[in-house]
C-alpha positions in Angstrom: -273.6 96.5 24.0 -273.4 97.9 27.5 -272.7 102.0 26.2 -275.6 101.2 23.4 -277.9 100.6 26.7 -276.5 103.2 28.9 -277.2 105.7 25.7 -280.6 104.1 24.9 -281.3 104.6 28.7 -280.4 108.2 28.4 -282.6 108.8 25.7 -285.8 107.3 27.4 -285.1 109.8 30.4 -284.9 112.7 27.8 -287.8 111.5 26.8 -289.9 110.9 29.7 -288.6 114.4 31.0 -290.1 116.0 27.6 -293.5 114.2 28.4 -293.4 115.7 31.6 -293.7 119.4 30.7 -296.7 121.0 31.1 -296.4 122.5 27.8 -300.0 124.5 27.7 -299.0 125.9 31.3 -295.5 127.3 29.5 -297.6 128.4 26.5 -300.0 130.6 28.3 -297.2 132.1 29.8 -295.3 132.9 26.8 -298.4 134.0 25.1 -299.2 136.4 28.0 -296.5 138.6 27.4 -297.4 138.9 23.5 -301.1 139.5 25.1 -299.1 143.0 26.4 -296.5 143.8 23.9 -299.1 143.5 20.5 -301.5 144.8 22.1 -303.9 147.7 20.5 -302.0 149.7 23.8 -298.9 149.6 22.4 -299.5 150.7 18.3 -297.0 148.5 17.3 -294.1 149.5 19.0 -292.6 151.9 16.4 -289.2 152.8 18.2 -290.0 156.5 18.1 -292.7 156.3 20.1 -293.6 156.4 23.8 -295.3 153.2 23.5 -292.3 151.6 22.5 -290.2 153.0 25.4 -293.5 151.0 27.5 -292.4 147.7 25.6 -288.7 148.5 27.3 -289.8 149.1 30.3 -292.1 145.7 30.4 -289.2 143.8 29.3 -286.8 145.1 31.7 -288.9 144.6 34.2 -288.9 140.7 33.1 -285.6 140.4 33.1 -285.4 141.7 36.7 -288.0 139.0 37.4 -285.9 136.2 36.0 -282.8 137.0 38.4 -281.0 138.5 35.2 -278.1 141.1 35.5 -278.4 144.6 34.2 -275.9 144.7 31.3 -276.7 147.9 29.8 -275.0 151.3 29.8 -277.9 152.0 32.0 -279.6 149.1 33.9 -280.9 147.2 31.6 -280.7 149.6 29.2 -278.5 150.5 26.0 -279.9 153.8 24.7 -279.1 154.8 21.1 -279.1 158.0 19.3 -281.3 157.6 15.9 -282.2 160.5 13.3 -285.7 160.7 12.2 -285.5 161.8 8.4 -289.2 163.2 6.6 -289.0 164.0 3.2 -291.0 167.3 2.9 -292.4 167.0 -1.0 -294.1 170.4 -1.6 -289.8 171.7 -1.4 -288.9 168.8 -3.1 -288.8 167.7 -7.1 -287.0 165.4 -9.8 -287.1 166.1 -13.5 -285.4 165.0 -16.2 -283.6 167.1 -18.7 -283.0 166.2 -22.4 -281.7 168.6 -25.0 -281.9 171.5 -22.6 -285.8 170.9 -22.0 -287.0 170.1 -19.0 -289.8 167.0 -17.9 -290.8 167.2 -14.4 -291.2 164.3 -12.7 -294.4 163.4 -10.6 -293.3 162.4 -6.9 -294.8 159.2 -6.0 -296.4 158.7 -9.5 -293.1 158.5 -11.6 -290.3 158.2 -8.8 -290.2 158.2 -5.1 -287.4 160.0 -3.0 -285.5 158.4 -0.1 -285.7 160.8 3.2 -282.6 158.0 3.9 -280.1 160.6 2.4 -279.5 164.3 3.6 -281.1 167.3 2.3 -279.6 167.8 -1.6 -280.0 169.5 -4.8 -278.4 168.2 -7.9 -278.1 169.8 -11.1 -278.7 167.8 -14.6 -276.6 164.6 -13.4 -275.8 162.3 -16.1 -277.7 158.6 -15.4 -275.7 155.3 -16.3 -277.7 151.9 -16.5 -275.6 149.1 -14.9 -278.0 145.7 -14.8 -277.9 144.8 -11.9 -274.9 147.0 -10.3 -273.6 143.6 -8.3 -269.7 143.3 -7.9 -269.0 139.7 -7.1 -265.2 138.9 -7.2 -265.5 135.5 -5.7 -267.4 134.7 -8.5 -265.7 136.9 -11.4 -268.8 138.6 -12.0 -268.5 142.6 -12.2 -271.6 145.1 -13.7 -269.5 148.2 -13.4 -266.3 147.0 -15.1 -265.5 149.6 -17.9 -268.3 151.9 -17.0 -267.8 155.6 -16.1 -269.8 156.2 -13.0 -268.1 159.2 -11.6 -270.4 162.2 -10.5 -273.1 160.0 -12.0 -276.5 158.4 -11.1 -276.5 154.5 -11.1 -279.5 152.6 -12.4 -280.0 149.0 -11.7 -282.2 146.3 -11.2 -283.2 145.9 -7.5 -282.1 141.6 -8.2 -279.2 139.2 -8.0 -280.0 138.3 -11.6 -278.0 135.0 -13.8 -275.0 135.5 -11.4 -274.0 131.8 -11.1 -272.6 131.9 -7.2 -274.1 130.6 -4.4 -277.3 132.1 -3.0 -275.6 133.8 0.3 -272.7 134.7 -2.0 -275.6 137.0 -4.4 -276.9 137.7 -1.1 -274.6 139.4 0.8 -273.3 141.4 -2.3 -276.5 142.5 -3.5 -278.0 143.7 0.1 -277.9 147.9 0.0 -274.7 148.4 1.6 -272.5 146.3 -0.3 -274.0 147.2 -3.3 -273.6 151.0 -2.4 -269.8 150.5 -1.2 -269.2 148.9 -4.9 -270.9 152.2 -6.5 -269.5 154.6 -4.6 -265.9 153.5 -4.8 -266.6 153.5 -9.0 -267.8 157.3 -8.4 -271.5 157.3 -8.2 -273.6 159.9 -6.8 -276.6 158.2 -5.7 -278.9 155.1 -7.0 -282.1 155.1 -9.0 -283.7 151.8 -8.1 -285.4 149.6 -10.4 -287.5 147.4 -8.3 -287.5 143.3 -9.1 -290.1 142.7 -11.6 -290.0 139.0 -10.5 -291.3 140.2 -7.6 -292.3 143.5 -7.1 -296.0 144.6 -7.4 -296.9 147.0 -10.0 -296.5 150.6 -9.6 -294.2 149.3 -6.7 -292.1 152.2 -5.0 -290.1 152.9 -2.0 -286.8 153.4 -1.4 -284.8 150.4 -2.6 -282.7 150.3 0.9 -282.6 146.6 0.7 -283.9 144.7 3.4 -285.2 148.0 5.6 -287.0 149.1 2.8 -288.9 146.2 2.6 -289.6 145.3 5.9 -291.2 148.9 6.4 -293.7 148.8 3.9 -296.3 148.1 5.6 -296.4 151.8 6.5 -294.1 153.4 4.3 -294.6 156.2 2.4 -298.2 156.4 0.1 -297.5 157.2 -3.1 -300.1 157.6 -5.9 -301.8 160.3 -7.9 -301.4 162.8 -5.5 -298.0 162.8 -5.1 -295.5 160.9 -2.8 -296.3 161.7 0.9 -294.4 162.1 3.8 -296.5 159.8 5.6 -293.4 158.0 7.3 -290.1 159.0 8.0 -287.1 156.4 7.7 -284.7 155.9 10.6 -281.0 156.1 10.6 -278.3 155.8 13.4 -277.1 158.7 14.3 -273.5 157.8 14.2 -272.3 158.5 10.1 -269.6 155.4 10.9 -272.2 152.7 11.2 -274.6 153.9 7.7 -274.3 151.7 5.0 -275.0 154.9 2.7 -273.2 157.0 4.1 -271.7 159.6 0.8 -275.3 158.7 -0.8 -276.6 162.1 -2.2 -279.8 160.8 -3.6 -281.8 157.6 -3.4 -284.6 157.0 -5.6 -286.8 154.1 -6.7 -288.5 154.5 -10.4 -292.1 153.5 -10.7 -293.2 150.9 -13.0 -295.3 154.0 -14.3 -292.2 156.2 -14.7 -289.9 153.8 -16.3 -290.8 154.9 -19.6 -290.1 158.5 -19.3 -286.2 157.6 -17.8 -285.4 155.3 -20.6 -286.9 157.3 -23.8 -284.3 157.1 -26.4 -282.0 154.6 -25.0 -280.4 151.9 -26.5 -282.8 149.5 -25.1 -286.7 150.5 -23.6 -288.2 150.1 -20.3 -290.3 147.6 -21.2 -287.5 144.9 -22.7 -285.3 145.6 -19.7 -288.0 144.3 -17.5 -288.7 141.7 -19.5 -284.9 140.6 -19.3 -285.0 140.8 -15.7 -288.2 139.0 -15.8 -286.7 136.2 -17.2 -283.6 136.0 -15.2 -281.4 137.3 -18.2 -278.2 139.2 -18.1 -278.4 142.7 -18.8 -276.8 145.5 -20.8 -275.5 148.4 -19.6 -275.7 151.9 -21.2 -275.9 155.8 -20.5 -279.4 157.4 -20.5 -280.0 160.0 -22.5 -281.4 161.8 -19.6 -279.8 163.8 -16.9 -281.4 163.9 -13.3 -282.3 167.6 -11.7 -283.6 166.7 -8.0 -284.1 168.5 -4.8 -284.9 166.8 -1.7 -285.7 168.7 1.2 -285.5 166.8 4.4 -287.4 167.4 8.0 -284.5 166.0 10.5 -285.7 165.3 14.1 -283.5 163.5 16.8 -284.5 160.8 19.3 -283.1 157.7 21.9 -284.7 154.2 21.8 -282.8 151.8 23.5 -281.7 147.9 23.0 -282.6 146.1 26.4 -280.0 143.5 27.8 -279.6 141.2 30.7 -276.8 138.4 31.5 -277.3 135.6 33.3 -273.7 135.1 34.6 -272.2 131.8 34.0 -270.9 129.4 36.8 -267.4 128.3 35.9 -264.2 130.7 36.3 -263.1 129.8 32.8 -265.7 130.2 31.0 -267.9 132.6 32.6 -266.6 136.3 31.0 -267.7 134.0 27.5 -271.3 135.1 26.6 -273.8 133.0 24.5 -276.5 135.8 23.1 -280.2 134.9 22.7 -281.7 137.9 20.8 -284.7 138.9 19.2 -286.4 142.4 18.0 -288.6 144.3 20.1 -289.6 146.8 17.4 -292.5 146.3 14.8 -294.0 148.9 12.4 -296.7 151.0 14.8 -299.2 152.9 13.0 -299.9 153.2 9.3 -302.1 153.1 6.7 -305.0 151.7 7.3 -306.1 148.0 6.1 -310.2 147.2 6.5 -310.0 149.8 8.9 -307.0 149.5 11.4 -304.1 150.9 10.9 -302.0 149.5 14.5 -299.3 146.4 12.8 -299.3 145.1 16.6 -296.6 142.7 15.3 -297.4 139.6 17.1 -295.5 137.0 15.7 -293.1 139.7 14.5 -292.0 140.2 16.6 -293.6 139.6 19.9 -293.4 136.0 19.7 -289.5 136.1 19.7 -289.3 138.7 22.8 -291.8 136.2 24.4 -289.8 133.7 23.8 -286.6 135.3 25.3 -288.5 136.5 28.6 -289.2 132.8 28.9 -286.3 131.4 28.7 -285.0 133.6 30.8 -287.3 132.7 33.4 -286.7 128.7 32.9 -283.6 128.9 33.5 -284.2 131.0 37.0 -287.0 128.1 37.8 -284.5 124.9 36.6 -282.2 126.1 38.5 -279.2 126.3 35.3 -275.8 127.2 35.9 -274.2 127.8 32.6 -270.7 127.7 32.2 -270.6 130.2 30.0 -272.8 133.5 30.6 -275.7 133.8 28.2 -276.6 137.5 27.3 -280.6 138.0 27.1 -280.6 140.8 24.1 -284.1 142.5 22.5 -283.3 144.6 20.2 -284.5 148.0 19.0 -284.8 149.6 15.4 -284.4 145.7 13.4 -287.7 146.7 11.3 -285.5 149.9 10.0 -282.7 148.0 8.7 -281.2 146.2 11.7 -280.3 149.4 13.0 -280.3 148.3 16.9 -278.5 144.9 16.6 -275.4 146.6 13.8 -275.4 149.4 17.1 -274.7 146.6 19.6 -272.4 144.7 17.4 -270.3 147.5 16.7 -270.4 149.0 20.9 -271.2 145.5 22.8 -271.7 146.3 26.8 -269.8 143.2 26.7 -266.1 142.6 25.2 -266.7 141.9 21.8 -263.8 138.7 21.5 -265.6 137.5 24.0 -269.2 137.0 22.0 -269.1 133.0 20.9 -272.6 132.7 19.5 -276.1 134.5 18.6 -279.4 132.7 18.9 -281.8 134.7 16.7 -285.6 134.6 16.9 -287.3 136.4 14.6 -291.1 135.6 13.3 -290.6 131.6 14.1 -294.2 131.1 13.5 -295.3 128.2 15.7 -298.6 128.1 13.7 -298.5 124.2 13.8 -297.3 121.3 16.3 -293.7 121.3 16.3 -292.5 118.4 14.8 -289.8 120.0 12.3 -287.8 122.7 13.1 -285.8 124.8 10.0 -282.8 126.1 10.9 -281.4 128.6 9.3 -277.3 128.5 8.9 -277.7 124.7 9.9 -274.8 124.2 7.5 -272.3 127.0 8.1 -270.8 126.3 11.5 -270.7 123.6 14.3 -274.3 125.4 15.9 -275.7 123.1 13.5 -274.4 119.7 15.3 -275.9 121.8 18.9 -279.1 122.3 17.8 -279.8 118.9 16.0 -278.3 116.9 19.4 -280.9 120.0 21.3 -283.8 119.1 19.5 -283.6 115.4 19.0 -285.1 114.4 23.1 -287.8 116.5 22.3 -288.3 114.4 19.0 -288.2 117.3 17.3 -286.5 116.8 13.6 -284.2 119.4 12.4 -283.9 120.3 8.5 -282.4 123.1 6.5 -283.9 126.3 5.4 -286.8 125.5 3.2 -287.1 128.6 0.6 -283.2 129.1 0.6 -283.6 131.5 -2.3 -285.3 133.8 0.6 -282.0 134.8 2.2 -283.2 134.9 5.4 -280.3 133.8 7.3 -278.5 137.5 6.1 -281.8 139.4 6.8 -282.2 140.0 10.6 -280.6 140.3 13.6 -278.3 138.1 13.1 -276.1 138.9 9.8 -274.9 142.0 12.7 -273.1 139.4 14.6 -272.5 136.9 11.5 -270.6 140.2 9.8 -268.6 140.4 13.3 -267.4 136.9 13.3 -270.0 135.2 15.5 -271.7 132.2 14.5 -275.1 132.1 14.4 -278.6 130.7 13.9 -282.3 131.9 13.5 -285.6 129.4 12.9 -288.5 128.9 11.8 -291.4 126.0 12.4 -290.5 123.6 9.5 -292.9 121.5 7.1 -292.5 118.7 4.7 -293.1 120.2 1.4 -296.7 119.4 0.3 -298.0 119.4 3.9 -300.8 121.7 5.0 -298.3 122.7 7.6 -296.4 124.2 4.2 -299.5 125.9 2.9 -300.4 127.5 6.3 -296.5 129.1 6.6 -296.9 130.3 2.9 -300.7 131.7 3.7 -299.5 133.5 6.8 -296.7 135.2 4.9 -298.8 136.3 2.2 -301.9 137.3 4.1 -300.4 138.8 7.6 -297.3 139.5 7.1 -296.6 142.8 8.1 -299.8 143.7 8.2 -302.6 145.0 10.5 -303.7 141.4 11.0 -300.3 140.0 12.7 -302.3 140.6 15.9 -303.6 138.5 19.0 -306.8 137.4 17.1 -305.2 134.8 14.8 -304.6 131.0 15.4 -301.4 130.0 17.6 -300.3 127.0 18.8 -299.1 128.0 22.3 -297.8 124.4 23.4 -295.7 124.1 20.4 -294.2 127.3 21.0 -293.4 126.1 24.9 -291.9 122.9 23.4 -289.9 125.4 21.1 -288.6 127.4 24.1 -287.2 124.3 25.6 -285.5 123.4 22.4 -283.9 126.3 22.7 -283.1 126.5 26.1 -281.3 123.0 25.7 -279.3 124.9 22.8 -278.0 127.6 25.2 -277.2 125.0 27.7 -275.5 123.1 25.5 -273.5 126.0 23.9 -272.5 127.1 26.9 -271.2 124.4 28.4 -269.0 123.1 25.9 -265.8 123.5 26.8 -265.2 124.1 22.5 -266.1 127.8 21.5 -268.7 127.6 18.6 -266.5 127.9 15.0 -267.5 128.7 11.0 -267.5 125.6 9.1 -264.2 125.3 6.9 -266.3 126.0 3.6 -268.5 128.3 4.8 -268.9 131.3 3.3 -269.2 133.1 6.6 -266.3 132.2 7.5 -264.0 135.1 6.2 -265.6 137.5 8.7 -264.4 135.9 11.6 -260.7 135.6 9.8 -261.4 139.6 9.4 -262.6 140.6 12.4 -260.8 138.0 14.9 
């Protein structure tokens, strides 16, 4: 009876502390640095561009402000080297050859070209369909078994497909660079991308990179009648050992317009290959009567952006050279084409929101006065819209000794459109983060629950999969709903709507208090992290797990 009332005790201070907060004074705050980093000023912070060296410079100058420690290679600073890669389309082509004639290929209109790879010219390259080109072994599934890819072009469907596995299992294997590292070591050439019918929008094209593709879209390349244009170049590190595609000779993504031409006189047509995939169906695999004749002429220019990093060091002798990181991505899309007539993606909530959000805590924990045991690493990253470019570049060079790297706290587009009353967490089940962040949340009566669309990935598809695929547990988050909720219906409008679009600006409804209440959830978490004595582990059937036994 007497620890039950010493707990319950406990718990009405928590409380009482939580009421306490002036949550709309934090809130303004955290808004006001959105108010300067998605701001028309900026153009959306595209890492190539001087505006985006201003966003740096802001955010350094915040972490000065909040007492951190420089913990760059300069100051606060880790520059990067990054290739910019344009495709130049009136000295580049695909056509198809069959019998010895020739069918050129409209750029844009039939096919688009990946700038991604290096400048190439391939001659009449035999095509193989593969489904869905996925190598699973955990789960005995394997679309290239028996198939002879060598010096060929690999066709698949951009989807996980019938594979029965679990989701981050399909997940992790069907993301670009696994997928690529299963078709190169069977021989292939390069990719020809079918995208997802399930959910691709007709006439859909870009470059079928995975996750980098996608998030770029919003200013990606146009493609149409008149041709594919070089309206935006993609972004690769300049170091060969950290690209996923690196021995890629040609990436392409075939247009629901051009499917027809590339599978005349196969075994099976376009048309019932999408309908398979439609439906979720396995697929057949089978050579294409057509070879593949393609130039691609690429514009190469080189440039720095830089990740930004400060350490607030911790306080006790065996702890403190142990760093907690709190990251999120400084980078959104910048200009592009226009939508109602604006063409700045200023990236508010994405993400804006999550830098915000790292300034801030930052700064509470300088005004409360912490002393963490461990020292907690203060990272925004650059390049995560391109493919995660930034935090894979840390991962792999950390300013800080990579054993030494317990946990990531990823914000990324939390979307604190609503009160805060549930708070999805995303990789609540893989490690012993999730048991820190429900004990973090509950004194703010805050209710923790597990990712809501799990067939979205999202845990493997930002900042956080960089350290996850180093070992390092992890988490990222989201404003949770109950499922029928208008809460639910306001997430799923916003993603539809603004995401990664113009609109993801200042002008749209945000609930400023919540996201101050979220801060201090997470602040606890960090607190909490680093002061357990316990470093943060992988759950026993986790499926993340067998990085850390690889890597550690």
């Amino acid at each position: 009876m007497k620890k039950a009332a010493v707990l319950l005790a406990a718990a009405l201070c928590l409380y009482a502390a939580d009421a306490a907060i002036d949550y709309a004074a934090e809130g303004k705050l955290w808004w006001s640095h959105i108010q300067y980093l998605a701001s028309d000023s900026l153009e959306g912070r595209g890492i190539e561009s001087d505006d985006f060296r201003k966003a740096v410079a802001y955010v350094s100058s915040q972490f000065d402000r909040a007492g951190l420690k420089p913990a760059g290679t300069e100051g606060f600073q880790q520059p990067i080297a990054f290739q910019s890669r344009t495709l130049v389309p009136e000295d580049s082509s695909l056509a198809l050859v069959r019998n010895g004639e020739v069918q050129p290929l409209e750029l844009g209109a039939d096919a688009s070209l990946s700038p991604r790879d290096q400048q190439s010219a391939l001659n009449d390259v035999p095509m193989v369909f593969v489904g869905y080109g996925l190598v699973i072994p955990e789960a005995h599934y394997d679309d290239l078994a028996g198939l002879d890819l060598h010096n060929k072009i690999a066709v698949y469907i951009n989807a996980a497909g019938p594979v029965q596995a679990p989701d981050n299992l399909k997940s992790h294997y069907s993301s670009s660079g696994e997928r690529w590292a299963a078709l190169r070591k069977a021989g292939a050439l390069g990719v020809a991308v079918i995208m997802n019918p399930r959910t691709a929008a007709p006439n859909q094209a870009g470059n079928g990179g995975g996750r980098g593709a996608g998030r770029g879209a919003g200013r990606g390349a146009a493609a149409g009648r008149g041709g594919q244009r070089a309206s935006r170049p993609a972004i690769v590190l300049a170091d060969p050992a950290l690209s996923e595609t690196e021995g890629q000779h040609i990436s392409l993504t075939i247009t629901r317009a051009g499917g027809a031409k590339f599978f005349e006189g196969a075994p099976h047509s376009y048309d019932e290959i999408l309908t398979l995939a439609q439906a979720n169906q396995p697929l057949p695999h089978f050579a294409l009567p057509a070879a593949l004749r393609a130039k691609t002429t690429v514009r190469q220019a080189s440039f720095m952006a830089s990740n930004t990093i400060g350490v607030l060091p911790g306080s006790d002798p065996r702890l403190k050279n142990e760093y907690v990181i709190m990251s999120a991505h400084l980078d959104h899309l910048g200009l592009g084409r226009p939508v109602n007539g604006d063409n700045i993606y200023n990236g508010a909530m994405d993400d804006a929101s999550g830098v915000a959000s790292v300034i801030e805590v930052a700064r509470l924990m300088k005004a409360t006065g912490a002393h963490p045991a461990r020292s907690i690493l203060f990272l925004a990253v650059t390049g995560e819209e391109e493919g995660e470019l930034g935090s894979r570049y840390f991962a792999a060079h950390p300013t800080v000794p990579e054993k030494q790297i317990v946990a990531d706290i990823n914000l990324d587009m939390f979307l604190p459109l609503y009160p805060l009353k549930y708070l999805e967490v995303q990789g609540l089940a893989e490690s012993s983060l999730g048991d820190a962040i429900r004990a973090a949340a509950e004194p703010f009566g805050v209710e923790v629950q597990s990712d809501r669309e799990p067939e979205q990935n999202r845990f493997i598809r930002s900042d956080q999969y960089s350290f996850i695929r180093r070992g390092v547990p992890a988490l990222a988050f989201k404003f949770g709903y109950q499922f029928g909720s208008p809460e639910e219906q306001i997430r799923k409008t916003w993603v539809k709507d603004v995401y990664h679009k113009p609109n993801d600006d200042l002008n749209q409804p945000v609930d400023q208090a919540a996201a101050a209440k979220f801060d201090r959830v997470i602040l606890t978490l960090l607190e909490r992290i680093a002061d357990n004595p316990a470093r943060p582990h992988w759950n026993n059937d986790s499926f993340f797990r067998r990085f850390a036994e690889a890597t550690r």
